[in-house]
C-alpha positions in Angstrom: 5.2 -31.3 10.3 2.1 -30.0 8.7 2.3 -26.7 6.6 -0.1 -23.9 7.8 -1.0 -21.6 5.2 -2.1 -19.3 8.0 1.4 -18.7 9.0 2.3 -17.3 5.1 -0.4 -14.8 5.0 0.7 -11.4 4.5 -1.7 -8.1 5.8 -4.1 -6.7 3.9 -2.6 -3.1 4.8 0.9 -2.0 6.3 1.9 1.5 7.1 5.1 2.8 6.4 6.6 5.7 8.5 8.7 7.4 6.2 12.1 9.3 7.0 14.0 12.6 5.9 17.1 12.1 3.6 19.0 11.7 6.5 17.0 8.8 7.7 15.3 10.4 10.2 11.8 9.5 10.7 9.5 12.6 9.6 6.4 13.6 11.8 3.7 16.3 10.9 4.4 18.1 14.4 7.0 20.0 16.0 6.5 17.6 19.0 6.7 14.3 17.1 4.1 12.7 18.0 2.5 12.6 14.7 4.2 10.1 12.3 4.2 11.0 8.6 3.2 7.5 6.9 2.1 6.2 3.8 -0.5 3.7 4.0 -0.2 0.6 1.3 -2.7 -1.7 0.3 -1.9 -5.5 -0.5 -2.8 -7.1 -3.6 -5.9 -9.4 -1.1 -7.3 -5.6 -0.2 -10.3 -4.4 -1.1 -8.8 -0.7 -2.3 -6.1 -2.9 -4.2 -9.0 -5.0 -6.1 -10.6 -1.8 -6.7 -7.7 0.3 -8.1 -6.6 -2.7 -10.2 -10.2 -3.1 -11.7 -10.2 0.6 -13.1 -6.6 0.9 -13.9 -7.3 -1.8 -16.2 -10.4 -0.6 -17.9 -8.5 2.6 -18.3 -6.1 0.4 -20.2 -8.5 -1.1 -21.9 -10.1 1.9 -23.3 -6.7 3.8 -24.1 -6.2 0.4 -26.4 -9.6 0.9 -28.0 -8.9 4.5 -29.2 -6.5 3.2 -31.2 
């Protein structure tokens, strides 16, 4: 059997519906049809590559005021 790398690939994106301390799920509406979520970015996403490139110049530039 043949290994498909296809079939390891993660998303670029997931969201993640968050919950209450009581584990409930938390919505934005008294109806519940809007889900409170937190969107999260992969290290293969485009906003990922992006954060990562100025969080490390920031770095970089802390280090060179020293």
């Amino acid at each position: 059997m043949k290994l498909n790398i296809a079939s390891l690939a993660v998303a670029a994106t997931a969201a993640l519906h968050l919950k209450n301390p009581a584990g409930e799920l938390l919505f934005a509406d008294d109806e519940r049809t809007l889900p409170v979520r937190i969107l999260v970015h992969g290290p293969g996403s485009k906003a990922y590559g992006v954060v990562e490139i100025s969080s490390v110049g920031a770095r970089a530039e802390a280090h060179a005021g020293q």
